[in-house]
CHARMM-style PDB file with segment names, atoms N, HN, CA, C and O in Angstrom:
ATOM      1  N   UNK     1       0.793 -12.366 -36.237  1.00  0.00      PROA
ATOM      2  CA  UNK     1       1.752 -12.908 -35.291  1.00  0.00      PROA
ATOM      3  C   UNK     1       1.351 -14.316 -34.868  1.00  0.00      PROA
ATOM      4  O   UNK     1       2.255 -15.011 -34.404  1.00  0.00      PROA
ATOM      5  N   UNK     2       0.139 -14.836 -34.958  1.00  0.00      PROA
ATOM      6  HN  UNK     2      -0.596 -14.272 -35.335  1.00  0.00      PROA
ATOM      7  CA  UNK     2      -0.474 -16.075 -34.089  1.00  0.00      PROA
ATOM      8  C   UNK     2       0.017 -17.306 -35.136  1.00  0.00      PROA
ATOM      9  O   UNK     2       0.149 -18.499 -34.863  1.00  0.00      PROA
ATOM     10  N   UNK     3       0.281 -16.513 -36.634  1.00  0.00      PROA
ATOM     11  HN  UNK     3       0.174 -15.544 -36.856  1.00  0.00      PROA
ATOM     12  CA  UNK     3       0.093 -17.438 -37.699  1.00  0.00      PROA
ATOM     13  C   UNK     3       1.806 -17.387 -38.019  1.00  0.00      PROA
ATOM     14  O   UNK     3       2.054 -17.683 -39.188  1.00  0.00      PROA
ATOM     15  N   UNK     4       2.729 -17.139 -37.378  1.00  0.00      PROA
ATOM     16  HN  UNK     4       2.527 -16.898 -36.428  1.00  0.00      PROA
ATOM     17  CA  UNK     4       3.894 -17.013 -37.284  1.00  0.00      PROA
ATOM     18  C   UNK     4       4.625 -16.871 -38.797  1.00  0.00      PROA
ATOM     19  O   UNK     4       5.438 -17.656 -39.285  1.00  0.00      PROA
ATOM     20  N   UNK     5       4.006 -15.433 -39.486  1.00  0.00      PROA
ATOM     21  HN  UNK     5       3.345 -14.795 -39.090  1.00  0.00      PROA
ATOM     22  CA  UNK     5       3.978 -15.070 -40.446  1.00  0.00      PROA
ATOM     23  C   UNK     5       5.451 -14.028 -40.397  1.00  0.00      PROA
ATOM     24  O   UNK     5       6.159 -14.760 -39.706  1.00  0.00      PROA
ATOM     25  N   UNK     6       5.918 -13.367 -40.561  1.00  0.00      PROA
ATOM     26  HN  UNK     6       5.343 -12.773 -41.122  1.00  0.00      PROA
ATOM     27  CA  UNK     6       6.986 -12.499 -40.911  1.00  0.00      PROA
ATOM     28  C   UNK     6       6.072 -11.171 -40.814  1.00  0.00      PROA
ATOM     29  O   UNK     6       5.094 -10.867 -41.498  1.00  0.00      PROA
ATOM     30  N   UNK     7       6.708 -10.454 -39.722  1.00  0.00      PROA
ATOM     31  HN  UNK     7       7.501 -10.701 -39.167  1.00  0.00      PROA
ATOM     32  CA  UNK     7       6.173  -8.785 -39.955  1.00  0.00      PROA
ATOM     33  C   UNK     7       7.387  -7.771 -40.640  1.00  0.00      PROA
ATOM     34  O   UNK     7       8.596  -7.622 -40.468  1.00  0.00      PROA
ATOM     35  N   UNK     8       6.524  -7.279 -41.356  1.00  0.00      PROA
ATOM     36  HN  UNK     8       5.541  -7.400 -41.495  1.00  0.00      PROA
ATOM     37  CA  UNK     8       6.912  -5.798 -41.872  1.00  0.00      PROA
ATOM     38  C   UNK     8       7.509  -4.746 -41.188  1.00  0.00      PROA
ATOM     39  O   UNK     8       6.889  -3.860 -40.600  1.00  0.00      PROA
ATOM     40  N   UNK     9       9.310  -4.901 -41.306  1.00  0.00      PROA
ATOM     41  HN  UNK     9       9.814  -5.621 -41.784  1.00  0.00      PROA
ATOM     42  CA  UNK     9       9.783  -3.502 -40.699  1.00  0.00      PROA
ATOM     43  C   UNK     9       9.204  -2.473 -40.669  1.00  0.00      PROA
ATOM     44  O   UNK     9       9.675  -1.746 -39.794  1.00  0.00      PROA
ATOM     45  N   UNK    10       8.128  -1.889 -41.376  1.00  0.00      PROA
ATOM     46  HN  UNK    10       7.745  -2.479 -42.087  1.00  0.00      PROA
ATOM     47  CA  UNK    10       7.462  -0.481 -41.377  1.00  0.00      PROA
ATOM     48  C   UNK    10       6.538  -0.696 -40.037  1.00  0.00      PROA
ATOM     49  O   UNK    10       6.408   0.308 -39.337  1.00  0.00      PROA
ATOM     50  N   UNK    11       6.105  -1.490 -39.751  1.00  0.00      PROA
ATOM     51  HN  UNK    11       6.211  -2.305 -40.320  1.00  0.00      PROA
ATOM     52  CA  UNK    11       4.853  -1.836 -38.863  1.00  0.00      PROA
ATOM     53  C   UNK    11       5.347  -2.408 -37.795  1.00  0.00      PROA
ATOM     54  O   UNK    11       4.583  -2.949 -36.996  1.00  0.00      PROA
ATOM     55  N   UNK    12       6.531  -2.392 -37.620  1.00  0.00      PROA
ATOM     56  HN  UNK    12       7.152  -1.953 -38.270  1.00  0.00      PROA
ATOM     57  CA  UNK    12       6.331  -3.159 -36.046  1.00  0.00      PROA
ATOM     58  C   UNK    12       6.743  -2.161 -35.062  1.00  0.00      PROA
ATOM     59  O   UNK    12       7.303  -2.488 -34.015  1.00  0.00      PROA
ATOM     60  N   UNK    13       6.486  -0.978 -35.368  1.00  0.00      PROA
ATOM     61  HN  UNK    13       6.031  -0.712 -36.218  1.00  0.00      PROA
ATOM     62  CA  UNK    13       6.597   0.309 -34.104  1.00  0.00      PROA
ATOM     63  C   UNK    13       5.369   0.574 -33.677  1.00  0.00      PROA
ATOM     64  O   UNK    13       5.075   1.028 -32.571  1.00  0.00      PROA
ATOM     65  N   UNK    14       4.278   0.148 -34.991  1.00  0.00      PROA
ATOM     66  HN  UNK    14       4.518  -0.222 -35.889  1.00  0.00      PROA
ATOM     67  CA  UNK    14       3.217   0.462 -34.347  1.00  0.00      PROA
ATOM     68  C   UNK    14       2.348  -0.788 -33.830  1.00  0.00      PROA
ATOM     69  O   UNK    14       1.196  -0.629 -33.425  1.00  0.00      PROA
ATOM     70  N   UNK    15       2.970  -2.023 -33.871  1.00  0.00      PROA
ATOM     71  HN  UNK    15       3.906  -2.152 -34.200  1.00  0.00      PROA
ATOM     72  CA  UNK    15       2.614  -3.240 -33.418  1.00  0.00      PROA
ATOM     73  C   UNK    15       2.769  -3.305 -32.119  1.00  0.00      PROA
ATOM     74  O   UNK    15       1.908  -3.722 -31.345  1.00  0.00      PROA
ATOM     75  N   UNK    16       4.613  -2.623 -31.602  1.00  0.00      PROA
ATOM     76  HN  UNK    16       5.313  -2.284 -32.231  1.00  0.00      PROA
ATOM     77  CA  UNK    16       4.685  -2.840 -30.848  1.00  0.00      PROA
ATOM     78  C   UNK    16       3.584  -1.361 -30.187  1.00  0.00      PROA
ATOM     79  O   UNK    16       2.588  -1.503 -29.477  1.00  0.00      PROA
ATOM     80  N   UNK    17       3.861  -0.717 -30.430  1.00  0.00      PROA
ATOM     81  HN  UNK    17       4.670  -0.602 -31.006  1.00  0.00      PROA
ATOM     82  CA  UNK    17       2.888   0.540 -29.411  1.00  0.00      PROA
ATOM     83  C   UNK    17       1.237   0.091 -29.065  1.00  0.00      PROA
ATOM     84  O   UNK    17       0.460   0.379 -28.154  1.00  0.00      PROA
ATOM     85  N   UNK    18       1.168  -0.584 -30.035  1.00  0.00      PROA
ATOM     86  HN  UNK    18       1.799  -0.818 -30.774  1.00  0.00      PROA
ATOM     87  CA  UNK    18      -0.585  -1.234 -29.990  1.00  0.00      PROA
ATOM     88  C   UNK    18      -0.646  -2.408 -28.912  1.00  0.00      PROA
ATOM     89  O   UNK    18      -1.642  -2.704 -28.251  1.00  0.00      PROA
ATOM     90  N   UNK    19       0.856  -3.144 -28.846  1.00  0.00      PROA
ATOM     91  HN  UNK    19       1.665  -2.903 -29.382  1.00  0.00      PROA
ATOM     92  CA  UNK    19       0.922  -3.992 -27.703  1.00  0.00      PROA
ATOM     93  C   UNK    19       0.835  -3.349 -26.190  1.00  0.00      PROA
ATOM     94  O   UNK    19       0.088  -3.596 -25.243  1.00  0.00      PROA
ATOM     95  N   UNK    20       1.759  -2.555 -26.342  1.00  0.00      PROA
ATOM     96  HN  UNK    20       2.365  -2.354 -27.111  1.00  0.00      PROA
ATOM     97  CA  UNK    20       2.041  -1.777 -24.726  1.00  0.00      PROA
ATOM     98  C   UNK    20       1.128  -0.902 -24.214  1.00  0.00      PROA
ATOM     99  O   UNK    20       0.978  -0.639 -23.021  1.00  0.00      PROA
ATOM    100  N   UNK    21       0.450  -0.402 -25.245  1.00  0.00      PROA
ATOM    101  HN  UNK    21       0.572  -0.616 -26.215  1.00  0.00      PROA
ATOM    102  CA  UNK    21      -1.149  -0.138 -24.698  1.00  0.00      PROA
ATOM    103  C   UNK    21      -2.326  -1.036 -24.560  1.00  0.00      PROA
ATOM    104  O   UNK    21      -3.429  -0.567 -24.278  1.00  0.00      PROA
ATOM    105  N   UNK    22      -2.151  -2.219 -24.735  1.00  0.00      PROA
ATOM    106  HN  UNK    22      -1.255  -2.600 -24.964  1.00  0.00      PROA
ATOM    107  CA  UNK    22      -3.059  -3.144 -24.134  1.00  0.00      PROA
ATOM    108  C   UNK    22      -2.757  -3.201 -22.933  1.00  0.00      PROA
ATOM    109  O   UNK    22      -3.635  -2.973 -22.100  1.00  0.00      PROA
ATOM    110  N   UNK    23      -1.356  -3.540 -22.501  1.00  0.00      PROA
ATOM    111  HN  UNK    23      -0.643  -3.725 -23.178  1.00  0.00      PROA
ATOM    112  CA  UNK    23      -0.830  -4.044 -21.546  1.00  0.00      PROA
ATOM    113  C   UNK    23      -1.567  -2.750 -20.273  1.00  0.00      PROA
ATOM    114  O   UNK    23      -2.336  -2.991 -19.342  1.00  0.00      PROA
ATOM    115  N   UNK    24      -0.921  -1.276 -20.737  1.00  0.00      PROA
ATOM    116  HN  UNK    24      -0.297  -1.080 -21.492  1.00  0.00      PROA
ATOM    117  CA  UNK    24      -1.241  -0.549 -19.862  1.00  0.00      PROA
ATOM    118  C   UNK    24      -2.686  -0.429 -19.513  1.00  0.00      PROA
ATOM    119  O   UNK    24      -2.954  -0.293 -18.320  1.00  0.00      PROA
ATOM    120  N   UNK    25      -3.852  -0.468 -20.564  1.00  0.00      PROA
ATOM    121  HN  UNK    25      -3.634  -0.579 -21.533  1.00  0.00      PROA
ATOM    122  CA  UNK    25      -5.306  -0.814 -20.649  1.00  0.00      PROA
ATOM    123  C   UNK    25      -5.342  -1.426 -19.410  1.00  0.00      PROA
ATOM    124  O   UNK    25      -5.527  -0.882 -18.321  1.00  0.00      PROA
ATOM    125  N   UNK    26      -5.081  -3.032 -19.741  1.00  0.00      PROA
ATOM    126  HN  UNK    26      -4.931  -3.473 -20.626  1.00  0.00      PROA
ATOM    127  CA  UNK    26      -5.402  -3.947 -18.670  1.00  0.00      PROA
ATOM    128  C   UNK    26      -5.085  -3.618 -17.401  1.00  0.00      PROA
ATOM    129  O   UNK    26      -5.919  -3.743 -16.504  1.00  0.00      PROA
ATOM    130  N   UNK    27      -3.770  -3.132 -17.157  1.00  0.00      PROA
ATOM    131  HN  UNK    27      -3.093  -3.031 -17.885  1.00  0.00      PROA
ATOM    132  CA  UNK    27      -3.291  -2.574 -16.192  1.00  0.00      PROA
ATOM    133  C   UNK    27      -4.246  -1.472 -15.109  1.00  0.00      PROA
ATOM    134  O   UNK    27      -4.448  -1.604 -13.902  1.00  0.00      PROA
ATOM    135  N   UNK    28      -4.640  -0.557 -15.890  1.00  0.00      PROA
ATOM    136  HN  UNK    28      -4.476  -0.450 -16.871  1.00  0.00      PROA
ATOM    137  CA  UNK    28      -5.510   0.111 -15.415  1.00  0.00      PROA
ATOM    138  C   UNK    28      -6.582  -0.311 -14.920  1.00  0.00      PROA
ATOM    139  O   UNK    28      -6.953   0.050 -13.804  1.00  0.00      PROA
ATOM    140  N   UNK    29      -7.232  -1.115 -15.640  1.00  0.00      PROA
ATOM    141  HN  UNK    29      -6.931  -1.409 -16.547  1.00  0.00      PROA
ATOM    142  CA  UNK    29      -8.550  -1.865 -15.334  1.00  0.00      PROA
ATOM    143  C   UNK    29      -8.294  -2.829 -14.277  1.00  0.00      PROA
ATOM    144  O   UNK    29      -9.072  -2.845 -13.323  1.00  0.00      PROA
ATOM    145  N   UNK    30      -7.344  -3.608 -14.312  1.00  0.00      PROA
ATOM    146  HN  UNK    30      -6.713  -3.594 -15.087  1.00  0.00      PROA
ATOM    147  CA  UNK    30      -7.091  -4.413 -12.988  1.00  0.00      PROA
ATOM    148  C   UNK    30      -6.909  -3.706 -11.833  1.00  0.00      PROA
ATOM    149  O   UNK    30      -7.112  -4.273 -10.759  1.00  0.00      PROA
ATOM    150  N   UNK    31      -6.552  -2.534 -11.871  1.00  0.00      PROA
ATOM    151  HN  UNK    31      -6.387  -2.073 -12.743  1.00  0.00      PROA
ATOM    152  CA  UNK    31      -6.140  -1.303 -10.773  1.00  0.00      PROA
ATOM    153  C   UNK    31      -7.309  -1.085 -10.104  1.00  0.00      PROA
ATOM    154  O   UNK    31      -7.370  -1.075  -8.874  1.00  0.00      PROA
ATOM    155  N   UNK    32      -8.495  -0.862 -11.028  1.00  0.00      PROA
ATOM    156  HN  UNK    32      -8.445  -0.870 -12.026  1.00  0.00      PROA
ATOM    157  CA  UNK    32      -9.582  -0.141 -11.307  1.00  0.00      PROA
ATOM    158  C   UNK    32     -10.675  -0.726 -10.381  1.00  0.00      PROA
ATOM    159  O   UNK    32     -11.487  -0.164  -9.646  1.00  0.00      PROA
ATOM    160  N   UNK    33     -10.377  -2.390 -10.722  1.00  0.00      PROA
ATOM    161  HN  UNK    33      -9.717  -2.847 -11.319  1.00  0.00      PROA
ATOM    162  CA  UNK    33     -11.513  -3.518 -10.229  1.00  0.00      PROA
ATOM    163  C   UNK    33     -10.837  -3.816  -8.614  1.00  0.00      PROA
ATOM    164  O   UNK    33     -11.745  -4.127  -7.842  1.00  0.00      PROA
ATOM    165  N   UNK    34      -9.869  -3.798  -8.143  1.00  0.00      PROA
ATOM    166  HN  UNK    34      -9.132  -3.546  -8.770  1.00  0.00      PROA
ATOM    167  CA  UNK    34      -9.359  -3.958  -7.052  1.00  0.00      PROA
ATOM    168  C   UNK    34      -9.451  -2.986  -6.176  1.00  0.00      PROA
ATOM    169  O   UNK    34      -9.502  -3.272  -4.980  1.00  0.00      PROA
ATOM    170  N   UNK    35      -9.491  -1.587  -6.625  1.00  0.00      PROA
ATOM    171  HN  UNK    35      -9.449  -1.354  -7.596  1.00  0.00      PROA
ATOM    172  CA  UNK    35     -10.061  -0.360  -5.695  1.00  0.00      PROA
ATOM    173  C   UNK    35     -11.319  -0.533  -5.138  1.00  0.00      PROA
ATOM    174  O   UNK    35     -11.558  -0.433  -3.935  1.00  0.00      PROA
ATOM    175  N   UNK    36     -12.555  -0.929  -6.470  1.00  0.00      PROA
ATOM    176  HN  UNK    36     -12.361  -1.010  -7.448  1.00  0.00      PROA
ATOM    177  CA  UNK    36     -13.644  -1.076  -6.217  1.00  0.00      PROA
ATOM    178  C   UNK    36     -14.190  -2.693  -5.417  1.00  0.00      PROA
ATOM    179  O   UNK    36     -15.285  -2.962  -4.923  1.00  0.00      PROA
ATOM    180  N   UNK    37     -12.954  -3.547  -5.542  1.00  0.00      PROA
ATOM    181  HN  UNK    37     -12.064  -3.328  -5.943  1.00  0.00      PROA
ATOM    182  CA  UNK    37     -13.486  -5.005  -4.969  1.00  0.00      PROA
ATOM    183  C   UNK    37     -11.954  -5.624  -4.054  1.00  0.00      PROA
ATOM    184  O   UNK    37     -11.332  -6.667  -4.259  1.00  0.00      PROA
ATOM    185  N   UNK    38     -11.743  -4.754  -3.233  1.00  0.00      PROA
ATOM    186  HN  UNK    38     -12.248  -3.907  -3.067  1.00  0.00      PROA
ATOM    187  CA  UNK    38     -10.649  -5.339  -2.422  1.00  0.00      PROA
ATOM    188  C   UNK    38     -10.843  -6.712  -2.385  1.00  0.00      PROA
ATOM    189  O   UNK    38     -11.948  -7.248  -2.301  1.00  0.00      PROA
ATOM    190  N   UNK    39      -9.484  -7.441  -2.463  1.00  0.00      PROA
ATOM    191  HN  UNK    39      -8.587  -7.006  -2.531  1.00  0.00      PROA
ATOM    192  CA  UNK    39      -9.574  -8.845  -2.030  1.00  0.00      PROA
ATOM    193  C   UNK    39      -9.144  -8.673  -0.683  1.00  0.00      PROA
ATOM    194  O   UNK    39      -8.348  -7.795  -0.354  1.00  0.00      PROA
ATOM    195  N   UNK    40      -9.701  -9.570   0.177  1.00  0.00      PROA
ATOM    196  HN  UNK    40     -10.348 -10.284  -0.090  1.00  0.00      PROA
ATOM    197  CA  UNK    40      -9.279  -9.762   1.477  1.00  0.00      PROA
ATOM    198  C   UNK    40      -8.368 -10.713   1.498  1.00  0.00      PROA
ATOM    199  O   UNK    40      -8.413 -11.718   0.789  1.00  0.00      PROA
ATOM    200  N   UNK    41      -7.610 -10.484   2.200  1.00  0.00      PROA
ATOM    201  HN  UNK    41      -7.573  -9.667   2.775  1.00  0.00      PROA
ATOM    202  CA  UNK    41      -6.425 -11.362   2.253  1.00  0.00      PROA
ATOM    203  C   UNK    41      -6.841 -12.152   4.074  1.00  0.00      PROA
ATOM    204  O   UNK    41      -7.257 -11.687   5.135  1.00  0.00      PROA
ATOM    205  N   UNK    42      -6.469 -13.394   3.628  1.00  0.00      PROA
ATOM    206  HN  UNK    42      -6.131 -13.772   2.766  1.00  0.00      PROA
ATOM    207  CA  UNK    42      -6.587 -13.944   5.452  1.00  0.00      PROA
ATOM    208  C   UNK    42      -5.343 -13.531   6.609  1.00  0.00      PROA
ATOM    209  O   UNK    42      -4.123 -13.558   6.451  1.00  0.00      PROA
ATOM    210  N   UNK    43      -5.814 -13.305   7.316  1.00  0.00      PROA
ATOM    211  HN  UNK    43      -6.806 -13.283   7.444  1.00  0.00      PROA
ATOM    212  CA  UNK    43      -4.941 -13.155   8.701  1.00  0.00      PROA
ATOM    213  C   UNK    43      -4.579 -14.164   9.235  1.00  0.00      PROA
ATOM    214  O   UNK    43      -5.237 -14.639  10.161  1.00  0.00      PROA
ATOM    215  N   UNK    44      -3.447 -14.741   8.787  1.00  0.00      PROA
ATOM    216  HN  UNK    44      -2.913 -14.356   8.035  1.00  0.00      PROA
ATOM    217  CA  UNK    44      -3.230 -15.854   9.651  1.00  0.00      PROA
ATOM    218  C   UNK    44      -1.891 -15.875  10.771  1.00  0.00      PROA
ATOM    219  O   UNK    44      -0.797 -15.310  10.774  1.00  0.00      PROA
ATOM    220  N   UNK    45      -2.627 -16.897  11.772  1.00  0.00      PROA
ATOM    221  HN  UNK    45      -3.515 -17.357  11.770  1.00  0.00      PROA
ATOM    222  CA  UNK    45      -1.943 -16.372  12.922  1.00  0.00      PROA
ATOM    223  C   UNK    45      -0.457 -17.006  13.296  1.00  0.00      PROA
ATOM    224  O   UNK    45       0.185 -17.940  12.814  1.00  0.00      PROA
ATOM    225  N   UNK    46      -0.265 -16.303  14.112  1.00  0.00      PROA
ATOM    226  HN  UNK    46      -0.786 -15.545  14.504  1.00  0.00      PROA
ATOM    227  CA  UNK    46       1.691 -16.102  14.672  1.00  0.00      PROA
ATOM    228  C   UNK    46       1.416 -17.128  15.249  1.00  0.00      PROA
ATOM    229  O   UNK    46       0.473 -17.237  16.033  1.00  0.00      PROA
ATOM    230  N   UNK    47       2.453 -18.310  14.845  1.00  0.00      PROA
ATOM    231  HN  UNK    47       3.219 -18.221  14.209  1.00  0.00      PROA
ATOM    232  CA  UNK    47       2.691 -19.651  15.593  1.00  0.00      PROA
ATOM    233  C   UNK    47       3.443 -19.183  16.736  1.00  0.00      PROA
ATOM    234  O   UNK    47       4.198 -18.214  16.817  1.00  0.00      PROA
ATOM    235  N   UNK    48       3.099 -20.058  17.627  1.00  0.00      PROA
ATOM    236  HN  UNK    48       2.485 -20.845  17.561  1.00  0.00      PROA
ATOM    237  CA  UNK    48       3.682 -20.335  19.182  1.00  0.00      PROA
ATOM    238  C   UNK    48       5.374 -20.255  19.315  1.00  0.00      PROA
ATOM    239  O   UNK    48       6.100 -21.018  18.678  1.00  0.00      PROA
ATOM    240  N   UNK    49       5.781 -19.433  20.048  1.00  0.00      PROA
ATOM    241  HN  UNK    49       5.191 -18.814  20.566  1.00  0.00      PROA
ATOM    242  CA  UNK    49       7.295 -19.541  19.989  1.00  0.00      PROA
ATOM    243  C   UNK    49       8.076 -19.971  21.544  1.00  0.00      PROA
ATOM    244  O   UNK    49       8.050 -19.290  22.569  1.00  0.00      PROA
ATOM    245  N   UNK    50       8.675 -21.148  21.368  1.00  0.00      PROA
ATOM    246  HN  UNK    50       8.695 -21.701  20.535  1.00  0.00      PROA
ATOM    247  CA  UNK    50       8.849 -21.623  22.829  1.00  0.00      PROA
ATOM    248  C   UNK    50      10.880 -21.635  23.029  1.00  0.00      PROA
ATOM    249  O   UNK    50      11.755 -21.045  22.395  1.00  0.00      PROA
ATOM    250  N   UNK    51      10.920 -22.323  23.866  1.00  0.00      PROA
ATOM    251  HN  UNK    51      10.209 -22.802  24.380  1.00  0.00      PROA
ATOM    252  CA  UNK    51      12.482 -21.949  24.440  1.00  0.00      PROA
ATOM    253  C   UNK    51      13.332 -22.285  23.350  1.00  0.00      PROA
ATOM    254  O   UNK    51      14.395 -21.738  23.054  1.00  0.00      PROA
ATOM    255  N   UNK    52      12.496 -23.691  22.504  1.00  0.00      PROA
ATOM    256  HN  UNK    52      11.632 -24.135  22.744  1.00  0.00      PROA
ATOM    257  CA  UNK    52      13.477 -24.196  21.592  1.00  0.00      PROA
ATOM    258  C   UNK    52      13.780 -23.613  20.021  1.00  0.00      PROA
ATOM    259  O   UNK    52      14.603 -23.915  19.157  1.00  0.00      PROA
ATOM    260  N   UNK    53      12.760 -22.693  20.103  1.00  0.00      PROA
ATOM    261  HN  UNK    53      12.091 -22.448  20.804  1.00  0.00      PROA
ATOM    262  CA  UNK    53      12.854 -22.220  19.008  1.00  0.00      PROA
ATOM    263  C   UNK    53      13.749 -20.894  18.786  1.00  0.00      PROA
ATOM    264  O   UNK    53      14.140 -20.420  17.720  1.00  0.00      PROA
ATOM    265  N   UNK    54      13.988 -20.370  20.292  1.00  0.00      PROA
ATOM    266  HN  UNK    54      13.670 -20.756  21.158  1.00  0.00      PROA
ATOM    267  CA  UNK    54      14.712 -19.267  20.537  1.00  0.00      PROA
ATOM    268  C   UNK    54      16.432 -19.745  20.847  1.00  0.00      PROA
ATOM    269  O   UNK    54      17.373 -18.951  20.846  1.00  0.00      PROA
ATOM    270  N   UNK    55      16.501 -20.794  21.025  1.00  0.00      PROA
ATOM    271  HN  UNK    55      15.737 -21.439  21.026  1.00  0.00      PROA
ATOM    272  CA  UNK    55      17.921 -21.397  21.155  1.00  0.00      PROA
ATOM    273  C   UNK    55      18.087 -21.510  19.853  1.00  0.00      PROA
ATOM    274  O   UNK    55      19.103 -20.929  19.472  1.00  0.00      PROA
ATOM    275  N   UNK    56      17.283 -22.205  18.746  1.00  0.00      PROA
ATOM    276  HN  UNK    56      16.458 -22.677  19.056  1.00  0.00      PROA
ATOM    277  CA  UNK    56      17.725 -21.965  17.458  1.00  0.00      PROA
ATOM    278  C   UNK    56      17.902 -21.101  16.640  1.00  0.00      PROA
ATOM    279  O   UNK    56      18.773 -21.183  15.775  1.00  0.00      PROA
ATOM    280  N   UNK    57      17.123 -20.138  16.766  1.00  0.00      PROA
ATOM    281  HN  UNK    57      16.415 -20.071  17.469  1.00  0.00      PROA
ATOM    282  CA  UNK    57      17.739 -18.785  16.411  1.00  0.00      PROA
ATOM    283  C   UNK    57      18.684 -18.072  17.069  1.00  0.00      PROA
ATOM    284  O   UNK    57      19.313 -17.148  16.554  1.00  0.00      PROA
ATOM    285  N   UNK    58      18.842 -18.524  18.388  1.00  0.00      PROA
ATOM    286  HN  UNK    58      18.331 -19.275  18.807  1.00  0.00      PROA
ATOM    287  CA  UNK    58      20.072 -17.526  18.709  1.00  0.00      PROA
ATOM    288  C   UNK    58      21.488 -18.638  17.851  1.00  0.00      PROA
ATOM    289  O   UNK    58      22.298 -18.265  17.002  1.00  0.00      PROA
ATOM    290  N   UNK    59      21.348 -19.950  18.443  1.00  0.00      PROA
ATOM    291  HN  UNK    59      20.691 -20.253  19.134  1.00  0.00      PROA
ATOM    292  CA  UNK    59      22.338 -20.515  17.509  1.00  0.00      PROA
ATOM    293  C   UNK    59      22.819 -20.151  16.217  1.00  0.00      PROA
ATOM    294  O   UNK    59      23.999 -20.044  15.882  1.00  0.00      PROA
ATOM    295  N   UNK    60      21.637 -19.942  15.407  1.00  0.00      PROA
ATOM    296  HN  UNK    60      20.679 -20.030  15.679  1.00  0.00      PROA
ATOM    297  CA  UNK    60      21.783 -19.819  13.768  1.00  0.00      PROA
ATOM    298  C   UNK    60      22.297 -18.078  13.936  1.00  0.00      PROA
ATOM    299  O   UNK    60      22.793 -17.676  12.884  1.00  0.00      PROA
ATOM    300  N   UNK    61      22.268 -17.278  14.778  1.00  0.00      PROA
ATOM    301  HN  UNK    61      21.864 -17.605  15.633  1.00  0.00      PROA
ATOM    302  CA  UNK    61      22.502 -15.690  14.564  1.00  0.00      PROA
ATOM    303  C   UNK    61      23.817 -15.659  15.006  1.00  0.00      PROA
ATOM    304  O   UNK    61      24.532 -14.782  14.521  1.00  0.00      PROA
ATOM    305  N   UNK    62      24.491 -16.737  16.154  1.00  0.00      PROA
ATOM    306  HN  UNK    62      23.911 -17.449  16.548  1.00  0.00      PROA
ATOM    307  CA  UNK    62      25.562 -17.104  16.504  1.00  0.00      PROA
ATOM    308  C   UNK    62      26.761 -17.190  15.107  1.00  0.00      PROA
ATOM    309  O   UNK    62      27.618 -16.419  14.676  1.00  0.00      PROA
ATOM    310  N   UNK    63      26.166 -18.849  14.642  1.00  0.00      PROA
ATOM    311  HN  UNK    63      25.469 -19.475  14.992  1.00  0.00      PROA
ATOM    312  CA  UNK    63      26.834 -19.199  13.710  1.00  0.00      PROA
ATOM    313  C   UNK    63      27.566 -17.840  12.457  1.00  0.00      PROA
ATOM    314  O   UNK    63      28.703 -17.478  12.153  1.00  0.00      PROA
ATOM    315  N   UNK    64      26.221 -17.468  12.067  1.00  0.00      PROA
ATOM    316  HN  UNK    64      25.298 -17.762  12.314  1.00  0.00      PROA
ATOM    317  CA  UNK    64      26.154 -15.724  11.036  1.00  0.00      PROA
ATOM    318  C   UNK    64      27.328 -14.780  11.624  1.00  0.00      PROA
ATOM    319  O   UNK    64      28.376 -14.503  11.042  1.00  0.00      PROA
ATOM    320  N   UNK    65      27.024 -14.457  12.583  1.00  0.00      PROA
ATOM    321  HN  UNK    65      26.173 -14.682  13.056  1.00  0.00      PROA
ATOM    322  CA  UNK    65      28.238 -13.450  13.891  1.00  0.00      PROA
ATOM    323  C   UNK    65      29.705 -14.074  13.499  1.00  0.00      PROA
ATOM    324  O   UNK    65      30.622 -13.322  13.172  1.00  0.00      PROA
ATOM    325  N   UNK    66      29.852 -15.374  13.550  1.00  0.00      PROA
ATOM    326  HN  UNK    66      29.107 -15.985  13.817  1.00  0.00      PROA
ATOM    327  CA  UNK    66      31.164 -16.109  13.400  1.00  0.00      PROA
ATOM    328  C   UNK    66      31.641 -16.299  12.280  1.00  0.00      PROA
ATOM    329  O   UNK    66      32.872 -16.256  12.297  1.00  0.00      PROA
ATOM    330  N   UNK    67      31.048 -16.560  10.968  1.00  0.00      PROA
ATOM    331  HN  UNK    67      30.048 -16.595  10.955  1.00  0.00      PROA
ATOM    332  CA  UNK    67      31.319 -16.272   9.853  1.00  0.00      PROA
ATOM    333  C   UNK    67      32.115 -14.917   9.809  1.00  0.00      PROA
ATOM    334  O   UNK    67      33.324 -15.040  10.002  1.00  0.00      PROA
ATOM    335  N   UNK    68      31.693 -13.780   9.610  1.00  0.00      PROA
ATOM    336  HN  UNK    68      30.711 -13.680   9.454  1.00  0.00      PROA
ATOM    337  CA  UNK    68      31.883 -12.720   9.554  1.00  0.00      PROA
ATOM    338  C   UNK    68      33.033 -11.781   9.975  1.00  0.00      PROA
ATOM    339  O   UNK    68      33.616 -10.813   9.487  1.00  0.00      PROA
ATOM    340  N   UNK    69      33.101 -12.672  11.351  1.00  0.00      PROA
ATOM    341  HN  UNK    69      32.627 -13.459  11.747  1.00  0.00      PROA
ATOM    342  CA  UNK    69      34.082 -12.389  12.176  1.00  0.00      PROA
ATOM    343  C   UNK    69      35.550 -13.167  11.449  1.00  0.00      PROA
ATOM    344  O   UNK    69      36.468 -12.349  11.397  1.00  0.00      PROA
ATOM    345  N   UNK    70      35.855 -14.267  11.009  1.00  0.00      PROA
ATOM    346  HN  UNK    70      35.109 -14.931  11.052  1.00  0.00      PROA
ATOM    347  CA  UNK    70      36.445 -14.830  10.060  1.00  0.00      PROA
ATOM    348  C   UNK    70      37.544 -14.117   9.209  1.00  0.00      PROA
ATOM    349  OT1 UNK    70      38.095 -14.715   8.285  1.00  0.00      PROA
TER     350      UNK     70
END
């Protein structure tokens, strides 16, 4: 396949089956290494929410409401 040669109708059921068990292989093993080595993910924090940001969302939930209503 790398040498973009022509495959053999007889063989490409088992080309492809030899593919989709790599895939699932890896699959597993990536499963495998993440049980045993959680990545931590960062916690990052909830920005500040002040008057103006709540007038804009009520605006923008406004606008949505009025569409609809339409």
């Amino acid at each position: 396949m790398h040498c973009h040669k022509p495959i053999y109708p007889d063989t490409r059921d088992e080309i492809a089956d030899g593919l989709r068990a790599a895939v699932n292989a890896y699959a597993s093993v990536k499963q495998g290494l993440e049980l045993r080595n959680p990545v931590m993910e960062p916690v990052l924090a909830r920005p500040e929410w002040d008057d103006e940001d709540q007038e804009l969302l009520d605006s923008s939930t406004a606008d949505l409401g009025s569409e609809f209503l339409q």
